[in-house]
VOGU-3710 file (C-alpha; in Angstrom, 3 decimals, decimal comma):
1> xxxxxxxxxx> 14,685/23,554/-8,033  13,655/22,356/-11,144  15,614/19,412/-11,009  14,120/18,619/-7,778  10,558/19,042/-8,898  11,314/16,285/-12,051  12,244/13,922/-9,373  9,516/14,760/-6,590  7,635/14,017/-10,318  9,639/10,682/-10,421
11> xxxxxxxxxx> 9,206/9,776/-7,425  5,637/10,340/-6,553  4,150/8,850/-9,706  1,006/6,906/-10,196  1,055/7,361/-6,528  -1,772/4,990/-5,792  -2,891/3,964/-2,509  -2,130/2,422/0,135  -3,476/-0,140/1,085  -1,724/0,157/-2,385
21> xxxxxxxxxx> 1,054/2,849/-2,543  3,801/3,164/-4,798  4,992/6,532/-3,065  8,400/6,491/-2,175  8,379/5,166/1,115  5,479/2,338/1,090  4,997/-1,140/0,682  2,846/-1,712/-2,851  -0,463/-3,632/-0,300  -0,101/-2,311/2,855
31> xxxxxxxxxx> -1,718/-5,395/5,053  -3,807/-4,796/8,224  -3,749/-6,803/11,110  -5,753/-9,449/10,672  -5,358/-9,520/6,861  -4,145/-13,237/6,863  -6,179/-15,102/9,729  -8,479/-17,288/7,040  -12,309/-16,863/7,316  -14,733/-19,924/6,787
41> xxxxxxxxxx> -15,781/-20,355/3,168  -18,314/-19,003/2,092  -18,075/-15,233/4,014  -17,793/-12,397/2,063  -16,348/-9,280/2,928  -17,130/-5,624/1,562  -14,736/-2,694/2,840  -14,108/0,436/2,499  -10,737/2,483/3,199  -10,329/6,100/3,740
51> xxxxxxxxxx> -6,733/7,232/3,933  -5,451/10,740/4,319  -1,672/12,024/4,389  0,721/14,876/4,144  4,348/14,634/2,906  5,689/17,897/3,780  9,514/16,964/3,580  11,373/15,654/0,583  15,090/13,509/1,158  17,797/12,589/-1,666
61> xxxxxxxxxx> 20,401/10,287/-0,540  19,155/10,474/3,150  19,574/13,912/2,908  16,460/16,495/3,385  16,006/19,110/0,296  15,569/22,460/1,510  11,805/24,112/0,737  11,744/20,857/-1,467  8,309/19,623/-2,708  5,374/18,459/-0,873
71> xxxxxxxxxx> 2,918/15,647/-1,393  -1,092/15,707/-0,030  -3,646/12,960/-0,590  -7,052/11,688/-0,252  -7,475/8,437/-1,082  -10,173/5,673/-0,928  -10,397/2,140/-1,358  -13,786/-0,103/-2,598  -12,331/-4,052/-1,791  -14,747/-6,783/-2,116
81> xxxxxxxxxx> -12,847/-10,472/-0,815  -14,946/-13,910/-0,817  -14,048/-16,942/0,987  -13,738/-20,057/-0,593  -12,557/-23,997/-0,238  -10,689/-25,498/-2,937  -9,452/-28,966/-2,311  -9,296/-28,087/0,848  -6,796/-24,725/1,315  -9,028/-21,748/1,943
91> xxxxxxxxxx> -9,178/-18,945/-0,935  -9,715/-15,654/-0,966  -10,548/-13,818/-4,591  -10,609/-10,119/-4,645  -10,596/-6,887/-6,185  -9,923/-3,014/-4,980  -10,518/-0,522/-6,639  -8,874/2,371/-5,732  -9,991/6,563/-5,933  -9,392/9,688/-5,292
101> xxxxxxxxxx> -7,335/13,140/-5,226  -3,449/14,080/-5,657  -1,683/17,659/-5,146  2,223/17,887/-5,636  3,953/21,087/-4,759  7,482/22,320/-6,021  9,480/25,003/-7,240  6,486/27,077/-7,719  4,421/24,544/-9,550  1,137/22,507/-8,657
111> xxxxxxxxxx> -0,004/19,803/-10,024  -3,377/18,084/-9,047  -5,048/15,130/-10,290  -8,214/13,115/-9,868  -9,966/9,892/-10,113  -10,060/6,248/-10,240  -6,696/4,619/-9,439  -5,574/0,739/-11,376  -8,109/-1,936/-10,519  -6,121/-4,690/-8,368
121> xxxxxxxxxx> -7,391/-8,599/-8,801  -6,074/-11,713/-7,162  -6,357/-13,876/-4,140  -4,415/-15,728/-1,193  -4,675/-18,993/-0,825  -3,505/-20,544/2,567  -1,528/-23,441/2,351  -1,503/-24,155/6,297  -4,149/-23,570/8,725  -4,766/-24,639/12,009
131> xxxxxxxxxx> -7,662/-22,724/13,933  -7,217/-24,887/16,961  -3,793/-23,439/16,954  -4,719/-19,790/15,667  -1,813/-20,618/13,168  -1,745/-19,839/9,396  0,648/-19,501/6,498  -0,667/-17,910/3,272  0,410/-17,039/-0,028  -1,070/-14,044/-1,946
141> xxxxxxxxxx> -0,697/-13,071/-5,998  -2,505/-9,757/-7,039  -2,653/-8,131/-10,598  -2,379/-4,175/-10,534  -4,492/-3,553/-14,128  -4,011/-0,249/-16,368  -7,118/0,580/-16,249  -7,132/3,852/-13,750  -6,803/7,726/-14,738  -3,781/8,813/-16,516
151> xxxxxxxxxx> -3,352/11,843/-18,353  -0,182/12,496/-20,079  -0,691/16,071/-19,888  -0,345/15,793/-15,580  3,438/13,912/-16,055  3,532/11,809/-13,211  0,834/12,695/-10,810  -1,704/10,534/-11,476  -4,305/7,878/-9,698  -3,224/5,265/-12,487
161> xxxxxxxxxx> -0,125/4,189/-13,476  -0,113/3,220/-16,841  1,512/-0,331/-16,373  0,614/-3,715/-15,074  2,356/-4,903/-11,370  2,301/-8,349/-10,148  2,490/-8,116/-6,072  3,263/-11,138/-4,407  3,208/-11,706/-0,378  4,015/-14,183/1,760
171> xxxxxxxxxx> 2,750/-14,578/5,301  2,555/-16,221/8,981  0,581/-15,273/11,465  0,761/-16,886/15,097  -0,609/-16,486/18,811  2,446/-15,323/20,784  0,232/-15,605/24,328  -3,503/-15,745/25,415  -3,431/-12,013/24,485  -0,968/-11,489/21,863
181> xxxxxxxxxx> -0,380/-12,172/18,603  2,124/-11,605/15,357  1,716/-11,588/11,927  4,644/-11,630/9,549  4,758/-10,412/5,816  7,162/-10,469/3,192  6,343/-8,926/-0,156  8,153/-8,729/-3,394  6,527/-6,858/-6,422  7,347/-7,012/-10,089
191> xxxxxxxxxx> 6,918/-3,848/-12,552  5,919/-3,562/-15,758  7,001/-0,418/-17,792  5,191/2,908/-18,496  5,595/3,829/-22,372  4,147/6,982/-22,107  5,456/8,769/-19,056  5,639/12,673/-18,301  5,132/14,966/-21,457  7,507/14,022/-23,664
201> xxxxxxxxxx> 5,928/10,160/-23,757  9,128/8,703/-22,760  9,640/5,184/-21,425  9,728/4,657/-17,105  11,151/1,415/-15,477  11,007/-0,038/-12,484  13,254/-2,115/-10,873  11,606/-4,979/-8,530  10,721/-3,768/-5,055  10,527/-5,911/-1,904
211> xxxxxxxxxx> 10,166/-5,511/1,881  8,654/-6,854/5,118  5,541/-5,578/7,430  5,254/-6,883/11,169  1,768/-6,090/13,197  2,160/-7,016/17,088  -1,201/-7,550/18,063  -2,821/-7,063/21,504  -6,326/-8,118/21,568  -7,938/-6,675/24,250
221> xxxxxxxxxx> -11,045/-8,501/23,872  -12,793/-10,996/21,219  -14,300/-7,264/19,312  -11,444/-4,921/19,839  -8,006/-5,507/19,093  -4,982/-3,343/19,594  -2,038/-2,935/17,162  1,656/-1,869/16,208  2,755/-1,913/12,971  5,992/-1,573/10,833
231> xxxxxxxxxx> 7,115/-1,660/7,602  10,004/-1,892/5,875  10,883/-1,255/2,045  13,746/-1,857/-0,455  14,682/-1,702/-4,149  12,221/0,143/-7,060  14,997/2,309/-8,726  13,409/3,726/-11,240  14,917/4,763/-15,122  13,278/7,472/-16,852
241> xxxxxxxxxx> 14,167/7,391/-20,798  17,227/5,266/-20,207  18,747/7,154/-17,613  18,835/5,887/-13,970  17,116/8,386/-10,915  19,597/6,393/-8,060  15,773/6,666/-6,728  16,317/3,392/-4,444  14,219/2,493/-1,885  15,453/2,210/2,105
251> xxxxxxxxxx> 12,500/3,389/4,080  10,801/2,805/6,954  7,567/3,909/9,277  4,794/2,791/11,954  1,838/3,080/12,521  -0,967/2,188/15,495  -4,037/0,435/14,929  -7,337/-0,214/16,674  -9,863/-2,502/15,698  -13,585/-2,591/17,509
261> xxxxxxxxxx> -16,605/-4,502/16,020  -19,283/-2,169/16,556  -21,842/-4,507/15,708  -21,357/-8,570/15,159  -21,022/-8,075/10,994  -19,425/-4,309/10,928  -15,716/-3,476/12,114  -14,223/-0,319/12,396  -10,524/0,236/12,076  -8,393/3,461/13,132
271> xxxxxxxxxx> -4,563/3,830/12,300  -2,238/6,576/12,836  1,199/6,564/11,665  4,617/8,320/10,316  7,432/7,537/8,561  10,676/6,925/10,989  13,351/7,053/7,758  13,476/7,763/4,309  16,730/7,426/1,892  14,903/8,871/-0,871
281> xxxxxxxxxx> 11,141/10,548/-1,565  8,965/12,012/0,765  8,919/11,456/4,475  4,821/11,323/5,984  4,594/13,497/8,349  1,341/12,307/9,311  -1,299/9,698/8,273  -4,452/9,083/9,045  -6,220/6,176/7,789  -10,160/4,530/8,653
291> xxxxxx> -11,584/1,273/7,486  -14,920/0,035/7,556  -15,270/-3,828/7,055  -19,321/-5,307/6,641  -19,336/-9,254/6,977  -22,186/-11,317/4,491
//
């Protein structure tokens, strides 16, 4: 059990957040629907995510560990985005800052942890966009900074990470009919390493991690829209002091979304969703996220 434990502890840390996540089964952003139809310049956004999930089953090589460790969360997100022209392609600069609270489970032990997770800066910028058409294409750099809560003391479970990311995502987003839509992301992430991971302050690596996200979109009217979502992740073996974890990502899950502007300048946004596979880390059982979005 304790072996299992170190690589529950592997696998879960700097566990951030999804929107950013870097649990076992997630994409690093997490997009909404909607996420990459451009707004006119000069809009800015301020939202707020709420995100809660339980992990209460734990797989190695596809397999599930019996009484293996288990995973809770509370997380929230601050994101502030402003829209921009810049020779004339649509920008969007950013930053999220992430918070909140961590409890891992196994072989007896708990650990909890608390606080502000790595600040995440960058924009999309849209290279194609037609709004007669309802078509875009965008391209999106962000810049996870070590500047969150770590404590050395905690090993792995922590809201920061103690290492710099570069996420990069690539999107499309088109009207299918007068009622439906899709949007299309690919995403590939690049780690930095960790130089003082778990107790003993050894070195973590990551290998690169990349994936895809499809929302189906049904918008029932021009205020409430109606979603499915998937995603799809690969890659991010991890090595812990030199030695590899065979940690590889092949995961999967879904998730539902509704979207109703309450008032003309304030959405609200309710998801539900579980993982379908996992090859290696936890499996959600359940999640349950909320979004708030006010328009300036």
């Amino acid at each position: 059990m304790k072996n299992t434990f170190l690589k529950a502890a592997v696998l879960s840390a700097g566990l951030p957040c999804s929107t950013i996540n870097n649990i076992s089964h997630a994409a690093q952003v997490a997009t909404d629907p909607g996420d990459y139809s451009p707004l006119p310049a000069g809009i800015d956004l301020g939202i707020l995510y709420l995100q809660s999930f339980d992990n209460d089953e734990f797989y190695v090589d596809g397999k599930q560990i019996e009484n293996g460790p288990t995973l809770g969360a509370d997380i929230g997100l601050l994101r502030w985005v402003h829209y921009m022209e810049i020779g004339g392609f649509i920008i969007d600069p950013q930053i999220i800052l992430p918070f909140g609270q961590l409890k891992l489970e196994a072989g007896g032990n708990t650990v909890e942890a608390s606080g502000i997770g790595d600040p995440i800066l960058g924009a999309t910028i849209w290279l194609y966009n037609n709004a007669e058409a309802k078509q875009a294409f965008g391209l999106t750099g962000l810049v996870s900074v070590p500047w969150g809560s770590y404590d050395i003391e905690k090993g792995p479970v922590n809201l920061g990470e103690n290492r710099t990311k570069l996420i990069t995502q690539a999107a499309f987003v088109t009207p299918l009919t007068e009622h439906f839509s899709l949007h299309l992301i690919g995403e590939y992430t690049f780690f930095g390493d960790n130089d003082d991971f778990g107790a003993s302050g050894v070195t973590r690596k990551q290998n690169d991690q990349y994936g895809f996200q499809v929302h189906l979109n049904y918008h029932i009217s021009d205020s409430t829209t109606a979603s499915v979502n998937y995603y799809q992740d690969f890659g991010a073996e991890t090595e812990v002091n030199g030695s590899r974890q065979q940690d590889k990502l092949n995961s999967n899950r879904w998730q539902a979304t509704l979207q109703h502007f309450i008032k003309p300048d304030l959405q609200v946004q309710i998801q539900y969703g579980r993982s379908i596979s996992v090859e290696n880390g936890f499996f959600e059982n359940d999640r349950l996220n909320l979004r708030f979005v006010k328009v300036f």
